[in-house]
GUMAR-527556 format. One record per residue (C-alpha): residue number from 1; residue in three letters; y, z, x. Coordinates in Angstrom, 1 decimal, always signed. Layout:
N
rec k:NUM | r:Ala | north:Y | up:Z | east:X
...
end
This chain:
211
rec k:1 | r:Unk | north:-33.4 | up:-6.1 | east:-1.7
rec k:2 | r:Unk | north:-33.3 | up:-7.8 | east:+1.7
rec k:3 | r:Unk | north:-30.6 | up:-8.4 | east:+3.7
rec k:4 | r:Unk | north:-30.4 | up:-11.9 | east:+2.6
rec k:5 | r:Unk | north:-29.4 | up:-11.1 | east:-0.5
rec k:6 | r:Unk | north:-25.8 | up:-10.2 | east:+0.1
rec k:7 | r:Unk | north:-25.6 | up:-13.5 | east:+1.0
rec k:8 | r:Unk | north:-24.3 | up:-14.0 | east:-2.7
rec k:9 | r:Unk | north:-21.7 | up:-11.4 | east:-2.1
rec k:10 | r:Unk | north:-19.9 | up:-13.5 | east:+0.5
rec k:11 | r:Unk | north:-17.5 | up:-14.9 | east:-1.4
rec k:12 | r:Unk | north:-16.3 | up:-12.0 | east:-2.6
rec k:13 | r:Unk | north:-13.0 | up:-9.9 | east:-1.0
rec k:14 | r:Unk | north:-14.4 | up:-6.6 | east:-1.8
rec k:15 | r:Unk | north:-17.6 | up:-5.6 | east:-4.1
rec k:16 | r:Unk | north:-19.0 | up:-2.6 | east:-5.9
rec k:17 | r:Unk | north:-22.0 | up:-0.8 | east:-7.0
rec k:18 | r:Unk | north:-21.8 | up:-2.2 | east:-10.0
rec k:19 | r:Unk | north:-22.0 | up:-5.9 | east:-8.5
rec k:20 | r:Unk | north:-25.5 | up:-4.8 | east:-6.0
rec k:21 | r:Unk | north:-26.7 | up:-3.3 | east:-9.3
rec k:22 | r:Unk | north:-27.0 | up:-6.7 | east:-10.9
rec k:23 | r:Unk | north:-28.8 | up:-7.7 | east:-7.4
rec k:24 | r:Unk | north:-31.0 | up:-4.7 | east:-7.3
rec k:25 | r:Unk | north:-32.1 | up:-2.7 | east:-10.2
rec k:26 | r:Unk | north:-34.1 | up:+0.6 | east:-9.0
rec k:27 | r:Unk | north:-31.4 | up:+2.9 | east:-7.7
rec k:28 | r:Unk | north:-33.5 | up:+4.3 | east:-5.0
rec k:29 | r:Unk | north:-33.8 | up:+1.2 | east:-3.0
rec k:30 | r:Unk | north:-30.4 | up:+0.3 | east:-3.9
rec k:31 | r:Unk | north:-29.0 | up:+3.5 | east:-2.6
rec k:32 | r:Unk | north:-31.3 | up:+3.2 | east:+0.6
rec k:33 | r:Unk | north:-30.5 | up:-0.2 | east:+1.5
rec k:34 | r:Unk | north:-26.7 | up:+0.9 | east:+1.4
rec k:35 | r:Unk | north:-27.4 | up:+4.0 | east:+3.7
rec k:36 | r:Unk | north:-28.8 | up:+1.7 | east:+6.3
rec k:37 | r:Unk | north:-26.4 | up:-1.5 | east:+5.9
rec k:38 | r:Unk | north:-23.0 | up:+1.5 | east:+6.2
rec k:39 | r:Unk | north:-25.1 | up:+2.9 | east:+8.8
rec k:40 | r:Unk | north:-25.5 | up:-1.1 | east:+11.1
rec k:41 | r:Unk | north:-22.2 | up:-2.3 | east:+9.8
rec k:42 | r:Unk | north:-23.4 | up:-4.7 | east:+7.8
rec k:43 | r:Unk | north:-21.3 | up:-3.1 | east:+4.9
rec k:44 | r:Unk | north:-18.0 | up:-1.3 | east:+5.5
rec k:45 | r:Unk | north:-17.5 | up:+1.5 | east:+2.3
rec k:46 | r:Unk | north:-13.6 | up:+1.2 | east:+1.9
rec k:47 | r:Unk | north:-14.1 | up:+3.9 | east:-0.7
rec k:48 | r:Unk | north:-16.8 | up:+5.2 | east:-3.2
rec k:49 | r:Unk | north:-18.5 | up:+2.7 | east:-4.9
rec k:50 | r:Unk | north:-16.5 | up:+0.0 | east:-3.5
rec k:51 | r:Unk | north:-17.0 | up:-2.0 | east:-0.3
rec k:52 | r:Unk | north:-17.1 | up:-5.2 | east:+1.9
rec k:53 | r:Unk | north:-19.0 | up:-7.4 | east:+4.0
rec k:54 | r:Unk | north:-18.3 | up:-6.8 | east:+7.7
rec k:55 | r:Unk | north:-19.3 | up:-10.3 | east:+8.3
rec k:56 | r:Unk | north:-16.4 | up:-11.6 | east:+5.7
rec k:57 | r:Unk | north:-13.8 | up:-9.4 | east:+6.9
rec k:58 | r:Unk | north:-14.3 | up:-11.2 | east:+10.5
rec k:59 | r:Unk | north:-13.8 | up:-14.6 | east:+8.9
rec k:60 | r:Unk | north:-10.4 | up:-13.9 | east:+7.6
rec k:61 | r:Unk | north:-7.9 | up:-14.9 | east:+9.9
rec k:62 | r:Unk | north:-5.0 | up:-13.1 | east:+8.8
rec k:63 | r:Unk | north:-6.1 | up:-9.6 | east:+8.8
rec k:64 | r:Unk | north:-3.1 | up:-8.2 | east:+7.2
rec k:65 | r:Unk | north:-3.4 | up:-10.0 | east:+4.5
rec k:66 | r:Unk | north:-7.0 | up:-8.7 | east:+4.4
rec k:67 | r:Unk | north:-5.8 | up:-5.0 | east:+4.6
rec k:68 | r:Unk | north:-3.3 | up:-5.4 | east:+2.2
rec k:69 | r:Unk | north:-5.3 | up:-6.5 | east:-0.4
rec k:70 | r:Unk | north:-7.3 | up:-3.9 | east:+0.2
rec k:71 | r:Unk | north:-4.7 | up:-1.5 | east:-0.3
rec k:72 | r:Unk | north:-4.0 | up:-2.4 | east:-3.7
rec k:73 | r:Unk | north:-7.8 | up:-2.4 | east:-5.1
rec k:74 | r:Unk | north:-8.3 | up:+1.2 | east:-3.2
rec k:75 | r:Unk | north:-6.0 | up:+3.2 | east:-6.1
rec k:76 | r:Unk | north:-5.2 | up:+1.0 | east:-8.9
rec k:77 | r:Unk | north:-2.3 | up:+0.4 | east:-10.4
rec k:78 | r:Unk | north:-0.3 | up:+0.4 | east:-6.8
rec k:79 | r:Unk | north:+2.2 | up:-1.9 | east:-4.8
rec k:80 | r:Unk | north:+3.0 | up:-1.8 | east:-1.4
rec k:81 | r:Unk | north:+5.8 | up:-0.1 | east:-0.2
rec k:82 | r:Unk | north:+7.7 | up:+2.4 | east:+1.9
rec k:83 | r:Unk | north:+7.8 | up:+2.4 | east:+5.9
rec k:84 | r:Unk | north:+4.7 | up:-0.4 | east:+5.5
rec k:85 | r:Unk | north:+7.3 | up:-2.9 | east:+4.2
rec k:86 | r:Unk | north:+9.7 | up:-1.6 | east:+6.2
rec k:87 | r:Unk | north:+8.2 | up:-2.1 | east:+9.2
rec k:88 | r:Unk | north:+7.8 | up:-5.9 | east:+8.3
rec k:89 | r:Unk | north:+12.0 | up:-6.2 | east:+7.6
rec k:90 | r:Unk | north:+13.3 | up:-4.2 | east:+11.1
rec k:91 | r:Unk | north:+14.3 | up:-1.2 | east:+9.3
rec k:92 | r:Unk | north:+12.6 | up:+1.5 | east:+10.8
rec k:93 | r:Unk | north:+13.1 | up:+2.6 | east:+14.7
rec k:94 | r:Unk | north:+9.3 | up:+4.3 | east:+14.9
rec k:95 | r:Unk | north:+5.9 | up:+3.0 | east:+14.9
rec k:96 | r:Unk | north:+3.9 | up:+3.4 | east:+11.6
rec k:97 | r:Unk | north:+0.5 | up:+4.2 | east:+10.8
rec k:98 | r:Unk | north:-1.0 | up:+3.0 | east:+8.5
rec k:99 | r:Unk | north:-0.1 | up:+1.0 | east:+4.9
rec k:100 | r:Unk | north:+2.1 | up:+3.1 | east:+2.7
rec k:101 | r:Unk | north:+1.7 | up:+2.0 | east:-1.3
rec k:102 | r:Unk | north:+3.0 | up:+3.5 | east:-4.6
rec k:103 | r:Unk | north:+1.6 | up:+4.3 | east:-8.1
rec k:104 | r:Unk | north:+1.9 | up:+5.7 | east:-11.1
rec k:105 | r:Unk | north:-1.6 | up:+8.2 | east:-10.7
rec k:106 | r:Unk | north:-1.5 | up:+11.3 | east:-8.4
rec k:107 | r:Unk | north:-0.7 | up:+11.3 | east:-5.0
rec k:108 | r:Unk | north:-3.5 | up:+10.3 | east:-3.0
rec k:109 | r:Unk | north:-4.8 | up:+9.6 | east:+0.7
rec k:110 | r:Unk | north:-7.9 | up:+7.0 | east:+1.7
rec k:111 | r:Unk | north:-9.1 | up:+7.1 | east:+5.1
rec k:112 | r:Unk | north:-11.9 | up:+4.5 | east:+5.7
rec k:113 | r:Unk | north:-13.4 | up:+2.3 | east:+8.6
rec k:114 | r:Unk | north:-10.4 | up:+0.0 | east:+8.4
rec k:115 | r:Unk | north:-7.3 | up:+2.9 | east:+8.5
rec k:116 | r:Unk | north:-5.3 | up:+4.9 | east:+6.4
rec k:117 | r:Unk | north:-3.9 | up:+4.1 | east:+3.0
rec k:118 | r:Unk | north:-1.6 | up:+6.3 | east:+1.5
rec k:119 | r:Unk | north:-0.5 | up:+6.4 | east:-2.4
rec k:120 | r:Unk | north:+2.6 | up:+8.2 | east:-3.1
rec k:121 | r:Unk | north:+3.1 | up:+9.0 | east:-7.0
rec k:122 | r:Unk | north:+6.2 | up:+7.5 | east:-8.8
rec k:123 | r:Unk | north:+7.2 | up:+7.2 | east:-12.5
rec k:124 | r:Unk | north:+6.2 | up:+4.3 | east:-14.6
rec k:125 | r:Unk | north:+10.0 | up:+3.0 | east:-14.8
rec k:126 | r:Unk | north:+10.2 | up:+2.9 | east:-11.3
rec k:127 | r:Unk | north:+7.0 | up:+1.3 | east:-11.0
rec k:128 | r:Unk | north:+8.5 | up:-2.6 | east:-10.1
rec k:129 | r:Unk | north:+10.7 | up:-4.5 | east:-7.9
rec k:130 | r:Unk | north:+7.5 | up:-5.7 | east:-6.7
rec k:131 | r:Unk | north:+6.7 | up:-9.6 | east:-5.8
rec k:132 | r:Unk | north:+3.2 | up:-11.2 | east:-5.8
rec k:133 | r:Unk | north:+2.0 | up:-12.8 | east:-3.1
rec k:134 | r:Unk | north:-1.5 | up:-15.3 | east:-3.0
rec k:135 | r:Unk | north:-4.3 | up:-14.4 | east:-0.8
rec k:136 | r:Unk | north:-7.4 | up:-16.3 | east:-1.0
rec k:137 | r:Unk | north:-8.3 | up:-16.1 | east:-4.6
rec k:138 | r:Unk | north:-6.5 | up:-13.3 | east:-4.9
rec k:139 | r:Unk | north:-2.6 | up:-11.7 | east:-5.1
rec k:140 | r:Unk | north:-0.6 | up:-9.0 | east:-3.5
rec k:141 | r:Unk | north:+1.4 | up:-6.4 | east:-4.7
rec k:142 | r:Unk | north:+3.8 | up:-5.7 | east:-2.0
rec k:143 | r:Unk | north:+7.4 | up:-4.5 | east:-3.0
rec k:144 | r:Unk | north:+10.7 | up:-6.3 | east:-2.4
rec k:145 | r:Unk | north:+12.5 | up:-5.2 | east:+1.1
rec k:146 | r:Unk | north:+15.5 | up:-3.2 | east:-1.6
rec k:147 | r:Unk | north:+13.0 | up:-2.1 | east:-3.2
rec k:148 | r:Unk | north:+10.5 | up:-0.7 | east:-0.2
rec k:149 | r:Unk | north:+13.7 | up:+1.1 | east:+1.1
rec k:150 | r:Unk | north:+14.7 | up:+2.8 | east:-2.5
rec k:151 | r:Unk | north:+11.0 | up:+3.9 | east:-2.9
rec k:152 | r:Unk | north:+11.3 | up:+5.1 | east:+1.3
rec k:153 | r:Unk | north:+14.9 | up:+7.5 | east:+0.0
rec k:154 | r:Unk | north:+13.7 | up:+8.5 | east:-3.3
rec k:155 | r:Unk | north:+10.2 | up:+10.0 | east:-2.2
rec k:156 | r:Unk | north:+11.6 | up:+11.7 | east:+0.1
rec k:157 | r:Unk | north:+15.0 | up:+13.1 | east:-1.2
rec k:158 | r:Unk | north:+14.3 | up:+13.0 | east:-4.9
rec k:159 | r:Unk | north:+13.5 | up:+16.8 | east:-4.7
rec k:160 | r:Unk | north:+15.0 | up:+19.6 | east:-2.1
rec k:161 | r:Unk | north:+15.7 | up:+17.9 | east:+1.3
rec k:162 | r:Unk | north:+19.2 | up:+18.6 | east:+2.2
rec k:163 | r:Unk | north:+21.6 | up:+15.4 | east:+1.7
rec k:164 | r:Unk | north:+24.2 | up:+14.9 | east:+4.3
rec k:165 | r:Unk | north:+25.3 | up:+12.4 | east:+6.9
rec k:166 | r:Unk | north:+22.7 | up:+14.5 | east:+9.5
rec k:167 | r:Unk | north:+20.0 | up:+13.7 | east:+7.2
rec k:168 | r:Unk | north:+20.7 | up:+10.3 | east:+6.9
rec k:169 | r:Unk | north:+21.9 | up:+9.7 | east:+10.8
rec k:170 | r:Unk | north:+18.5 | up:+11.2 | east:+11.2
rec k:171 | r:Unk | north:+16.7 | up:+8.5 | east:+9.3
rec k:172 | r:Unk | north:+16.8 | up:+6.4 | east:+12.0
rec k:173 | r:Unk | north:+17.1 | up:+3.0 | east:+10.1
rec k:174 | r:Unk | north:+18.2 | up:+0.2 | east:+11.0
rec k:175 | r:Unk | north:+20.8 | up:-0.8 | east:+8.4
rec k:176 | r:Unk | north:+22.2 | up:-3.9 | east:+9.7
rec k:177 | r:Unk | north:+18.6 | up:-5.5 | east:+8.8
rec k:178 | r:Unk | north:+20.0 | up:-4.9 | east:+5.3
rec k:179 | r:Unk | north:+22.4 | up:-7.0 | east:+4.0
rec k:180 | r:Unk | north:+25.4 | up:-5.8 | east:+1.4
rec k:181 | r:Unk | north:+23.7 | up:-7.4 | east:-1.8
rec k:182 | r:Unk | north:+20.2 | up:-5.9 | east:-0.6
rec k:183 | r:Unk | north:+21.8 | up:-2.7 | east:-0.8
rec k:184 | r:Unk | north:+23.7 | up:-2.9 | east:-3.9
rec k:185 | r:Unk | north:+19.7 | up:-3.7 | east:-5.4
rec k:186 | r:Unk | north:+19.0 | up:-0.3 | east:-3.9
rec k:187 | r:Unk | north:+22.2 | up:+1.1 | east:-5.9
rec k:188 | r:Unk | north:+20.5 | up:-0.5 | east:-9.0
rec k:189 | r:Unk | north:+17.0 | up:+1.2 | east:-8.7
rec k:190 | r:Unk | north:+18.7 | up:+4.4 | east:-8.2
rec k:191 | r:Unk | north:+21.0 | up:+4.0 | east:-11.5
rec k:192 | r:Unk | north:+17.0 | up:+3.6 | east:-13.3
rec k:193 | r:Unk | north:+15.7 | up:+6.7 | east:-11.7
rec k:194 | r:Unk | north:+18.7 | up:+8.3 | east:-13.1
rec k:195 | r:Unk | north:+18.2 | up:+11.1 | east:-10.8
rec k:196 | r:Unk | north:+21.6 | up:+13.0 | east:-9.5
rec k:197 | r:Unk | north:+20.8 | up:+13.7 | east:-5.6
rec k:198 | r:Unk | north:+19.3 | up:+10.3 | east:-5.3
rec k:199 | r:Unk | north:+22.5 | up:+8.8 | east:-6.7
rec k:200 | r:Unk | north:+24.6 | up:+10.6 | east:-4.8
rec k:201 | r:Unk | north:+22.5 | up:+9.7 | east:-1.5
rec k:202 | r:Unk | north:+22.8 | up:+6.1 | east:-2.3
rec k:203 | r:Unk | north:+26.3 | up:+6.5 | east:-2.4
rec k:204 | r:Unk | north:+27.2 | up:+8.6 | east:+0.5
rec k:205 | r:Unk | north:+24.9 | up:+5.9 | east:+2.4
rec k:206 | r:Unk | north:+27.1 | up:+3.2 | east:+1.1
rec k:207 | r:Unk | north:+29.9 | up:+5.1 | east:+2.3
rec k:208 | r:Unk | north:+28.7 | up:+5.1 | east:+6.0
rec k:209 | r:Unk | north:+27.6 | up:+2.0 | east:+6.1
rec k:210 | r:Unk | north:+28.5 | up:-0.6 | east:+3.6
rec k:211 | r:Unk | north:+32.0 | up:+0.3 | east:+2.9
end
C-alpha cells in the first residue's frame, strides 16, 4: 500500500484500522506501513486503532472545531463539558488544559499528538443538557453553558469535598457570566441528580450570589 493510497482517506475526519483494512489486506504490510507513516507524520494515531491524516487536520481552518470533534469519537458516548465549556463562557479565572468531556463509561484519560482529552464518568440521567453543533459532515456534542457548570460542581462535590462558602469563594468563578435563569437550569440538573450535598451546594451558591 503506497502512500498514494490514503489519498482516498481524505475526506474523512478521522479513520480506523478497519477502513486501511479494506485498502490493504495482509496485516503485515498494513501494520508496517502504519509504523512508518506515525513515525513521518503522515498519520497522527489519536488513539488505538483510530487516527487521522496530518495533511487534513492542516486544511481545517477552525482547529477547535477539529479537536472537538475529536473529543467525542475518542470515548464514545461523551459530550463536552466542564472547565472546556467554561472556558468558552468567562466562567473560570485559570487557564485550562486541555478538553474536559463526560460519559456514561469509566473514567478515562487520552493523551495523543494533538493534547489531552479527559472523560469524567456520570450517570446515564445526567447524561444531557447537551446541544449539537455541525462540523463539516459531522456534529458536536458540547454541553449547554448551565449544564457545563452543573457537571463542573457535581464532579467535584458529589462525594466528600467539604461544602462551605470557602469552598465555593475558592472556586474562583466568575458568576456574573451567569445569568439568574442560567442558574435556576443548574438548580434543575441538580433536582435530577437527586443527590443531598449537591443540592444543598446549589443552594447555598444561590444564596451568595443569586439572591
Amino acid at each position: 500500500m503506497r502512500i498514494k493510497t490514503l489519498k482516498s482517506l481524505e475526506q474523512l475526519l478521522f479513520f480506523t484500522k478497519e477502513n486501511l483494512r479494506l485498502l490493504e489486506k495482509n496485516e503485515n504490510t498494513l501494520s508496517s506501513n502504519l509504523r512508518y507513516w506515525k513515525k513521518n507524520g503522515t498519520v497522527i494515531q489519536i488513539k488505538k486503532g483510530k487516527y487521522i491524516l496530518k495533511s487534513q487536520f492542516d486544511r481545517v481552518e477552525n482547529k477547535d472545531d477539529y479537536m472537538e470533534f475529536i473529543a467525542n469519537k475518542l470515548y464514545e458516548p461523551s459530550y463536552i463539558s466542564g472547565e472546556y465549556v467554561m472556558d468558552k463562557f468567562n466562567l473560570l479565572t485559570e487557564a485550562v488544559y486541555g478538553i474536559s468531556c463526560v460519559t456514561t463509561k469509566k473514567t478515562k484519560l487520552f493523551t495523543n499528538p494533538l493534547g489531552q482529552f479527559k472523560y469524567y464518568s456520570l450517570t446515564p440521567r445526567l447524561f444531557t443538557g447537551y446541544e449539537v453543533k455541525k462540523f463539516s459532515s459531522a456534529t458536536i456534542r458540547l454541553a449547554k453553558k448551565s449544564k457545563a457548570l452543573f457537571d463542573f460542581l457535581y464532579l467535584r462535590f458529589h462525594k466528600n469535598a467539604p461544602i462551605s462558602k470557602i469552598a465555593v469563594e475558592e472556586l474562583r468563578l466568575n458568576w456574573e457570566n451567569l445569568s439568574k435563569n442560567e442558574f435556576e437550569e443548574v438548580k434543575k440538573y441538580s433536582k435530577v441528580a437527586g443527590n443531598k450535598r449537591v443540592i444543598g451546594l446549589i443552594n447555598l451558591i444561590g444564596k451568595m450570589y443569586y439572591d
